[in-house]
KESEDREN-355671 format. One record per residue: residue number from 1; residue in one letter; x, y, z of N, C-alpha, C in turn. Coordinates in steps of 0.2 Angstrom, whole numbers. Example, Ala and Ser with C-alpha at 12.3 -4.5 7.8 and 13.67 -1.06 7.14 Angstrom:
(1,'a',(66,-28,39),(62,-22,39),(66,-16,39));
(2,'s',(64,-11,35),(68,-5,36),(64,0,39));
***
This chain:
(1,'x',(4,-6,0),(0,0,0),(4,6,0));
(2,'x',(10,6,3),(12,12,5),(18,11,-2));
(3,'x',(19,8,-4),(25,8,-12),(19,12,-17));
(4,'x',(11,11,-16),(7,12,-22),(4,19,-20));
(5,'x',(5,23,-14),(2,28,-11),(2,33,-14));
(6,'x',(9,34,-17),(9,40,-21),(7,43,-26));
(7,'x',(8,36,-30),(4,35,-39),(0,34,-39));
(8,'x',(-4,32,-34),(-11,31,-32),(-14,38,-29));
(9,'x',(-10,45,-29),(-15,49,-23),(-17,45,-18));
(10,'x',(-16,42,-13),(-18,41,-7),(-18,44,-3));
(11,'x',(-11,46,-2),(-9,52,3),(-13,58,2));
(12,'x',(-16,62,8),(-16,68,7),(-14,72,13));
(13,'x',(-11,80,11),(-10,80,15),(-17,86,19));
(14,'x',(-18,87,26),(-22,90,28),(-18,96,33));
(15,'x',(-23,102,36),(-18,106,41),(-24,108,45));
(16,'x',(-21,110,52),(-23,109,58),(-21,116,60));
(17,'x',(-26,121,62),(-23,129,61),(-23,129,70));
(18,'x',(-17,134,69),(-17,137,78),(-15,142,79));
(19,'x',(-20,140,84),(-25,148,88),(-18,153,91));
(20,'x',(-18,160,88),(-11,163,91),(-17,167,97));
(21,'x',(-13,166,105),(-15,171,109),(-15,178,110));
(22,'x',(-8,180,105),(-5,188,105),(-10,192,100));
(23,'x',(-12,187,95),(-15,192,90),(-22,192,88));
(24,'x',(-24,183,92),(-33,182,93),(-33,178,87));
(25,'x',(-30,176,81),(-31,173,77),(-29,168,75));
(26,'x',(-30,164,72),(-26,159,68),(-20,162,62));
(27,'x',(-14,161,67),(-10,164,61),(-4,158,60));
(28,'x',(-4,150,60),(0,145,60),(-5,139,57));
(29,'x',(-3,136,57),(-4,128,55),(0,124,55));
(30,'x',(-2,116,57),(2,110,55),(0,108,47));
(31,'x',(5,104,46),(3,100,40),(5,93,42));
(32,'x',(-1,89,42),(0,82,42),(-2,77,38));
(33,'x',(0,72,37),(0,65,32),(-7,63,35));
(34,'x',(-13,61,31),(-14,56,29),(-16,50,24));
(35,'x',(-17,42,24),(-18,39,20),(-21,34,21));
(36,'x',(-27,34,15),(-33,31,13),(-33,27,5));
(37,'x',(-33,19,10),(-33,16,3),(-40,12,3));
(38,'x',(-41,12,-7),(-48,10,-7),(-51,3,-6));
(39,'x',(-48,1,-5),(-47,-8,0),(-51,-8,7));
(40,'x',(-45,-3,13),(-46,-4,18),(-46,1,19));
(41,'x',(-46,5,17),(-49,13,21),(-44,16,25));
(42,'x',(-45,21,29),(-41,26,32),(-34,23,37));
(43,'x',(-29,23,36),(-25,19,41),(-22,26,45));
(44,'x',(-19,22,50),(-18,27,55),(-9,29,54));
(45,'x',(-7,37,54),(-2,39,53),(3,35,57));
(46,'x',(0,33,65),(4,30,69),(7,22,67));
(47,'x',(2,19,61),(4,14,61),(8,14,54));
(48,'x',(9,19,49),(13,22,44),(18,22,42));
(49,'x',(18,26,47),(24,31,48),(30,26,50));
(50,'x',(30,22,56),(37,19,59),(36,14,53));
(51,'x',(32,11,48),(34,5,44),(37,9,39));
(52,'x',(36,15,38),(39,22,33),(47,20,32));
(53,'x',(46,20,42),(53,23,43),(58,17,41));
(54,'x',(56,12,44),(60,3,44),(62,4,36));
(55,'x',(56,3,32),(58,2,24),(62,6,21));
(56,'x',(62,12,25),(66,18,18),(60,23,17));
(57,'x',(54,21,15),(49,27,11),(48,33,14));
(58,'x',(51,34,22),(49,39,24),(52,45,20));
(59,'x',(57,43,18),(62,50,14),(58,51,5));
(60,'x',(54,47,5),(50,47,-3),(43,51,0));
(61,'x',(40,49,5),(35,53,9),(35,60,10));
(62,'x',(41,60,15),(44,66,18),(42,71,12));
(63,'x',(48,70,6),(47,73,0),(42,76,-4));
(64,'x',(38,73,-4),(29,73,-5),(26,78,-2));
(65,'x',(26,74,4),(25,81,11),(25,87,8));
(66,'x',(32,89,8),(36,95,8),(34,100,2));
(67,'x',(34,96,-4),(31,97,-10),(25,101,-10));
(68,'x',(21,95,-8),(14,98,-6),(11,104,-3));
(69,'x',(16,106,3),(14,112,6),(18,118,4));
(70,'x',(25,115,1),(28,122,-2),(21,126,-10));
(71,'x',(20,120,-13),(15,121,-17),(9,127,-15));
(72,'x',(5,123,-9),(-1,125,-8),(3,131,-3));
(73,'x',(6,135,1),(6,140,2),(7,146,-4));
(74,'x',(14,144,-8),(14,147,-15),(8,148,-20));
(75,'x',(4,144,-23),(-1,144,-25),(-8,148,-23));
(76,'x',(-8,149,-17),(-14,151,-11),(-12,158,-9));
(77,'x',(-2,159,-8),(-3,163,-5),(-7,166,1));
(78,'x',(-5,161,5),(-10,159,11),(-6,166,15));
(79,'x',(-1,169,17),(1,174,20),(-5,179,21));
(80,'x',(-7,181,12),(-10,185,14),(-19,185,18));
(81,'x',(-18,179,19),(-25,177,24),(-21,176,31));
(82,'x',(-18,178,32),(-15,181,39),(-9,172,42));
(83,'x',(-8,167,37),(-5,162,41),(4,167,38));
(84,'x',(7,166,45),(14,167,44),(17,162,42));
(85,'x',(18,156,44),(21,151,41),(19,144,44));
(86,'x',(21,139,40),(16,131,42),(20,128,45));
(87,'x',(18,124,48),(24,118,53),(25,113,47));
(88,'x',(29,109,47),(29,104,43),(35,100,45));
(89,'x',(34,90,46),(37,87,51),(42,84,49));
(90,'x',(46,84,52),(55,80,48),(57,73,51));
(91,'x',(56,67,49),(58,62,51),(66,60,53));
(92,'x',(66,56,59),(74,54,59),(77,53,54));
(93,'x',(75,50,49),(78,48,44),(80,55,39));
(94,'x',(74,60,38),(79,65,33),(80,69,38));
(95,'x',(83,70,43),(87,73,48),(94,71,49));
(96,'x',(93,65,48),(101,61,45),(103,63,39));
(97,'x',(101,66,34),(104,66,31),(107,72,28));
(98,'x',(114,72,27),(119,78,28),(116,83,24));
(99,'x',(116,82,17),(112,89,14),(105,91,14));
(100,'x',(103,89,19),(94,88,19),(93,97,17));
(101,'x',(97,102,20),(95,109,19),(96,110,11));
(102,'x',(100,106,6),(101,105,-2),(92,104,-3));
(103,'x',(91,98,-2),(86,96,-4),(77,101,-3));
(104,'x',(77,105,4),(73,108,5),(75,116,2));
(105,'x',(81,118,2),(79,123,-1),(77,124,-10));
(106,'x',(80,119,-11),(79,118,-20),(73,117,-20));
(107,'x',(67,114,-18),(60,112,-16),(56,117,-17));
(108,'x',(58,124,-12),(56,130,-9),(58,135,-16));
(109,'x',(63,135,-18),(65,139,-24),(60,135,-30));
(110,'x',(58,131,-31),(56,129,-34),(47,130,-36));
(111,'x',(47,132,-32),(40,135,-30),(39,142,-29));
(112,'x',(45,146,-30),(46,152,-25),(44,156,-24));
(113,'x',(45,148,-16),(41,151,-11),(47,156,-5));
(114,'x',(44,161,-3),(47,165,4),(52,158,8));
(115,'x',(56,159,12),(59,154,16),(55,154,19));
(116,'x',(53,161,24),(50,163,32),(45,159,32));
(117,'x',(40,155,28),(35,152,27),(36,145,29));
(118,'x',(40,146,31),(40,136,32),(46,136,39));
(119,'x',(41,132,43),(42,130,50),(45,121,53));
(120,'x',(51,120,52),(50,113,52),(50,112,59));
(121,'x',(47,103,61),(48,101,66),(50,96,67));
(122,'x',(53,96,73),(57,88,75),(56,86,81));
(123,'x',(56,81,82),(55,78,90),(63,78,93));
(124,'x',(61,78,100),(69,78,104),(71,70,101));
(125,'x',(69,66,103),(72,58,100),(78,59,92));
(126,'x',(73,63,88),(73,65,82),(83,71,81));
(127,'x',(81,74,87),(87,78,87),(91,74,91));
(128,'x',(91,69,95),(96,65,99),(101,65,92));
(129,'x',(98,59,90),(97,53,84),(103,57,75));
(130,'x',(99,63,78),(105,65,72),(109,71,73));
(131,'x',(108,73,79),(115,78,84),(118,83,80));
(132,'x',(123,80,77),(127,85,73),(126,88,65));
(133,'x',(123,82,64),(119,84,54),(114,87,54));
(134,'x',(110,86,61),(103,92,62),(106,99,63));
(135,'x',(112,99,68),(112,107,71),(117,108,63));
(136,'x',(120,108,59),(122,108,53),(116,114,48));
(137,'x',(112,107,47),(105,109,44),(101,115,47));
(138,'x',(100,114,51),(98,121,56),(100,126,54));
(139,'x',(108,127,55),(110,132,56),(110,136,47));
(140,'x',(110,131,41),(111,135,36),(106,135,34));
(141,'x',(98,134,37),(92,133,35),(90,139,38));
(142,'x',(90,140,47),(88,147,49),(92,154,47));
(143,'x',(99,152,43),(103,158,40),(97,162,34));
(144,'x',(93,158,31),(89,157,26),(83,162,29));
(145,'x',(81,160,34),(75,160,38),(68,157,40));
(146,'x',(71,150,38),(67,145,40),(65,145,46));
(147,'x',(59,142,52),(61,142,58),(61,135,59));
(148,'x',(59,135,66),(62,126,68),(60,125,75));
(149,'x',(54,121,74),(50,120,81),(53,111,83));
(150,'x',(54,112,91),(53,107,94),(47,103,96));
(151,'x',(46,95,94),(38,96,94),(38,90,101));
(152,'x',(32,89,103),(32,85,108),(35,87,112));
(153,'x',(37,93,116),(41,93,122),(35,91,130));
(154,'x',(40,87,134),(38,82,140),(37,76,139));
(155,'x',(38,73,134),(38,67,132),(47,64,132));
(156,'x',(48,57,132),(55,57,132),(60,60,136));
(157,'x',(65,61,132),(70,65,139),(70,71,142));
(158,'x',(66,74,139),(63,81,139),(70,86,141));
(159,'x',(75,84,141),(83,86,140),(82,93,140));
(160,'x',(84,98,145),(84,104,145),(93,106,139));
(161,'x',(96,101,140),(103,102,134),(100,102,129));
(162,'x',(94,99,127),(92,100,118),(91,106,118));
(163,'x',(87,110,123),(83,116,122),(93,123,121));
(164,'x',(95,121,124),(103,124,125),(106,123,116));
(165,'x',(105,117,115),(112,114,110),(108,119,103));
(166,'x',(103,118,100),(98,116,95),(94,124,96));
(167,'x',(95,129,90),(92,136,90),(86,136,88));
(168,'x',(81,132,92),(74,132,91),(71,139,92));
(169,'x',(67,141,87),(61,146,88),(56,146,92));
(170,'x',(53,139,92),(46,135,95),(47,130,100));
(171,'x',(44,130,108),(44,123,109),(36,119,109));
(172,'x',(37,115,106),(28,112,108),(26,108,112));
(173,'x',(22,110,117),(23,106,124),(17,100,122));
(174,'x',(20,95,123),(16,88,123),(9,87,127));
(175,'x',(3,85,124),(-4,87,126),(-4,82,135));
(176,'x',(3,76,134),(-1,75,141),(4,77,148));
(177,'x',(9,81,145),(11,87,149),(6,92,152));
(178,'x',(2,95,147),(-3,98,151),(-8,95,153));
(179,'x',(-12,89,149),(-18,85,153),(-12,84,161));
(180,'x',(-8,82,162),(-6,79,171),(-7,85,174));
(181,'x',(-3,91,170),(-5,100,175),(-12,99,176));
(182,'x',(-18,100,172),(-23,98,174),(-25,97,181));
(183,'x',(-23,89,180),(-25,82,187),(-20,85,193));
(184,'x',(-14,88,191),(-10,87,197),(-5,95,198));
(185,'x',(-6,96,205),(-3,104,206),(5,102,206));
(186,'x',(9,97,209),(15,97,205),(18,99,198));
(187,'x',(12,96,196),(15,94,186),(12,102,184));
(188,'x',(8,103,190),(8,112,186),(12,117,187));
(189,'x',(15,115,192),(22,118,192),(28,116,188));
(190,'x',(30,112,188),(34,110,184),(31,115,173));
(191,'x',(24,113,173),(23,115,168),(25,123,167));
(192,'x',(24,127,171),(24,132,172),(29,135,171));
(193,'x',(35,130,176),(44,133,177),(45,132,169));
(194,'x',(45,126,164),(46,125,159),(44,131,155));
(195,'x',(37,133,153),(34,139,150),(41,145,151));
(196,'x',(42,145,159),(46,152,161),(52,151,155));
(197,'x',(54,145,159),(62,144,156),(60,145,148));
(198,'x',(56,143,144),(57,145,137),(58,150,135));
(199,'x',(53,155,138),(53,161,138),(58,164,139));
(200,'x',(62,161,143),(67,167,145),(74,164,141));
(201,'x',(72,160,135),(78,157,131),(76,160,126));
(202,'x',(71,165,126),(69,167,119),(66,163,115));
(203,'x',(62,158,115),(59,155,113),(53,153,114));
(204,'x',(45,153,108),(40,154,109),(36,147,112));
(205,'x',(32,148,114),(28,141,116),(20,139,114));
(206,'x',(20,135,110),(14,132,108),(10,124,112));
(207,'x',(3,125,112),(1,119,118),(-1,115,114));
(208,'x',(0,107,114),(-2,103,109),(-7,101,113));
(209,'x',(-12,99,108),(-19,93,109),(-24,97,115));
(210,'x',(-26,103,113),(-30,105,119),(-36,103,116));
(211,'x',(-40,101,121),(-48,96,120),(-52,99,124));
(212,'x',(-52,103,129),(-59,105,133),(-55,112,138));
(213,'x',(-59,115,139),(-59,122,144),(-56,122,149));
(214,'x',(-55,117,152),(-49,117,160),(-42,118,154));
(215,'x',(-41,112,148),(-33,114,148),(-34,121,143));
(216,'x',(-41,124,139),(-38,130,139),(-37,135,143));
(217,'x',(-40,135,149),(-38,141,157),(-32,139,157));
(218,'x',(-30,133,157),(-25,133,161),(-16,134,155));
(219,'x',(-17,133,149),(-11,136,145),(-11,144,144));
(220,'x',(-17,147,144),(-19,155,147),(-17,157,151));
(221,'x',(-16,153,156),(-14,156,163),(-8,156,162));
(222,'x',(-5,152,160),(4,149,161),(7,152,155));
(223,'x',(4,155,151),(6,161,147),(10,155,140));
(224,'x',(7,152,136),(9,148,131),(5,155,124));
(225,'x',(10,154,121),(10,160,115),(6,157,108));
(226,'x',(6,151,108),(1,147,104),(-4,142,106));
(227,'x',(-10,138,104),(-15,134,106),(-15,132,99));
(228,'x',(-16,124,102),(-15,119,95),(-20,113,96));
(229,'x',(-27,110,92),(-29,106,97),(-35,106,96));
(230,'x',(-39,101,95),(-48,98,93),(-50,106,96));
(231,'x',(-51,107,103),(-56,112,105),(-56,118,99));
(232,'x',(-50,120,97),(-50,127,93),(-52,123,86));
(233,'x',(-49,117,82),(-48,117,76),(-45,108,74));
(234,'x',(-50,103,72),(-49,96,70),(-44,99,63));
(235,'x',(-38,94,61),(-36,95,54),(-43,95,50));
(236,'x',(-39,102,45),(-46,99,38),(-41,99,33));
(237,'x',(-44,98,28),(-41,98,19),(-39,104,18));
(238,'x',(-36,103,12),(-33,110,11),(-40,115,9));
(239,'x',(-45,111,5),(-48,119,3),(-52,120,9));
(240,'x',(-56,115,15),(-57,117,20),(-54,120,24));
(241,'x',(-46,121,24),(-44,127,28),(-43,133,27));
(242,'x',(-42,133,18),(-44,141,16),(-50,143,18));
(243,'x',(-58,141,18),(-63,141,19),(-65,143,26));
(244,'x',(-58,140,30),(-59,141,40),(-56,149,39));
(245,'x',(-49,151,36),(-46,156,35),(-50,161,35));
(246,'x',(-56,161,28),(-59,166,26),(-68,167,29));
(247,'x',(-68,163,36),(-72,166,40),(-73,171,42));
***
């Protein structure tokens, strides 16, 4: 399925808009994979993605990805519906790879698209894994203007050295970081200290997966710079998100 996915359109990609605090609007996005095959129907990213990674396809994927959302910002012009720039996700795999900033800027010229437009992201596991050929890519990518979010942060080793080593713009605090602040006044502190420290590395903070009104008071309170998450916004299709845009 996933060899025929491409040439078959299966893939599509969708985007998840988020909610900025500072300006009231939606002025970000994810872009995420999914894939529906006419056999068995919608399969889950979760269960895709890591066979993606084992086989190789993830780096034929990835590409695809990228494509598509350099495309549809370029095309759409979506900046001036007020998105600044889109997340879009980098696998271990094309984070190992020494020229990956070769590959994406050619991509992005090829569409000529603004750099400032495109936001990647990596998980801390993702930036262990590829250490020196990430902070590499980084550095010739953000010369550029790219930015570069950490995603899922509190998950794993939540390594305060990542946030040190790696010129992150963004960190994304992982949804069950704030569901435990919720449940429990320690993990709300600790949520809270984290927020500070980010802040005071000069680096913005977005809350993943908020789904009900306690975890929105509570990333309001603790002063998170974006909101990401079912309550504000389920992913939609590209032309449903133009159509969410021009509300």
């Amino acid at each position: 399925i996933l060899e025929h996915a491409i040439d078959s359109n299966d893939f599509e990609v969708v985007y998840q808009p988020i909610y900025s605090v500072n300006t009231g609007k939606y002025s970000t996005a994810e872009a995420l994979i999914r894939l529906k095959n006419s056999e068995i129907g919608y399969i889950s990213p979760e269960e895709f993605i890591p066979l993606a990674e084992k086989n190789g396809m993830i780096l034929k994927i990835g590409n695809f990805v990228f494509k598509e959302v350099c495309s549809y910002i370029s095309e759409n012009r979506i900046w001036e519906k007020g998105i600044e720039f889109i997340h879009v996700n980098l696998s271990v795999v094309q984070c190992m790879q020494e020229r990956l900033y070769e590959q994406l800027l050619e991509i992005m010229d090829f569409y000529k698209l603004d750099y400032q437009y495109i936001n990647l992201e990596v998980t801390e596991t993702t930036a262990i894994a590829s250490s020196d050929i990430l902070l590499k890519n980084m550095n010739i990518l953000m010369e550029k203007n790219v930015k570069f979010s950490l995603d899922d942060y509190g998950t794993g080793f939540s390594n305060t050295s990542t946030l040190i080593k790696y010129p992150f713009n963004i960190i994304k605090l992982d949804k069950t970081m704030i569901n435990g602040a919720v449940k429990d006044q320690k993990a709300q502190i600790v949520l809270q200290k984290t927020v500070n420290m980010v802040k005071d590395l000069n680096m913005q903070v977005v809350a993943e997966g908020i789904e009900n009104a306690g975890e929105q008071e509570l990333v309001l309170e603790i002063g998170c710079d974006y909101i990401q998450g079912h309550l504000y916004s389920y992913p939609l299709s590209a032309n449903d998100f133009l159509a969410f845009l021009e509300r």
